[in-house]
N, C-alpha and C positions, 0 to 999 in steps of 0.2 A: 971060145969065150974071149979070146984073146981079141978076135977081129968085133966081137962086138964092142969093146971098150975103145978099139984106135976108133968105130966110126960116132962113136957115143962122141968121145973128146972132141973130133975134125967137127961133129955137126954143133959142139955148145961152140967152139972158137967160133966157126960160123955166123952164129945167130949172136954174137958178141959183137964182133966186127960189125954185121949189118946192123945192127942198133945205132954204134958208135956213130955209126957213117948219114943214119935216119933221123932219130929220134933223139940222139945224143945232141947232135946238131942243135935241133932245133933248143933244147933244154939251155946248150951252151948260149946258146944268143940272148936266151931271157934273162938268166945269171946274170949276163955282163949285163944287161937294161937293169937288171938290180941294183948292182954293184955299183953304176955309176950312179945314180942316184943318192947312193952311202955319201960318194967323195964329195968334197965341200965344194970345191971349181964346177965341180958337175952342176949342181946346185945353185949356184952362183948365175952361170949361164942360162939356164932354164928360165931364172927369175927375172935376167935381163933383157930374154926372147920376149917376154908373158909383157912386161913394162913395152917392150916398141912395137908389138902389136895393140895394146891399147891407144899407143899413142896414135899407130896407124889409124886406126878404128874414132879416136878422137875427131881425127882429121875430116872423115867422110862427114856426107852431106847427111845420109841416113846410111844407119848402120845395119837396119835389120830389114830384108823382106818383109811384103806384106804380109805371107804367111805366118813367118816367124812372130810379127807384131799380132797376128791375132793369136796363136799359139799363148804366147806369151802373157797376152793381155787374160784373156781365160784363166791361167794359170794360179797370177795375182789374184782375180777375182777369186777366185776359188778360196786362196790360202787366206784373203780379208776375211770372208765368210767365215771361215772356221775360227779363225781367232776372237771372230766378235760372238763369236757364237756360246751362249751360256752353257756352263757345264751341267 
């Protein structure tokens, strides 16, 4: 009884550790993509990235693919339609 319990305990640390080292991992990494989000500076940055890509994006001559332009243009159409559209 005795040997089944040491290999009971060896095999839960086991599967403990390989977690930590697995899937812990990965959970840890999201957390902190949480977390920093929380923080004001974090936040700050992000809004100042989002502003100098537009301003990038301002610069160009055209901004979108041709596909993108048809995608896109579809899209609106679609969403004019439905608004003008009677209940």
């Amino acid at each position: 009884m005795k040997l089944f319990l040491y290999k009971t305990i060896i095999v839960i640390i086991a599967i403990i550790v390989v977690f930590k080292l697995t899937i812990g991992q990965i959970i840890r990494g999201y957390e902190d993509k949480i977390m920093s989000l929380t923080d004001k500076k974090s936040r700050e940055e992000i809004v100042e990235k989002i502003k100098e890509e537009i301003e990038t994006a301002n610069k160009k001559d055209k901004i979108l693919d041709e596909d993108e332009r048809k995608i896109l243009s579809t899209f609106i159409k679609k969403l004019k339609s439905e608004l003008n559209a009677p209940n």
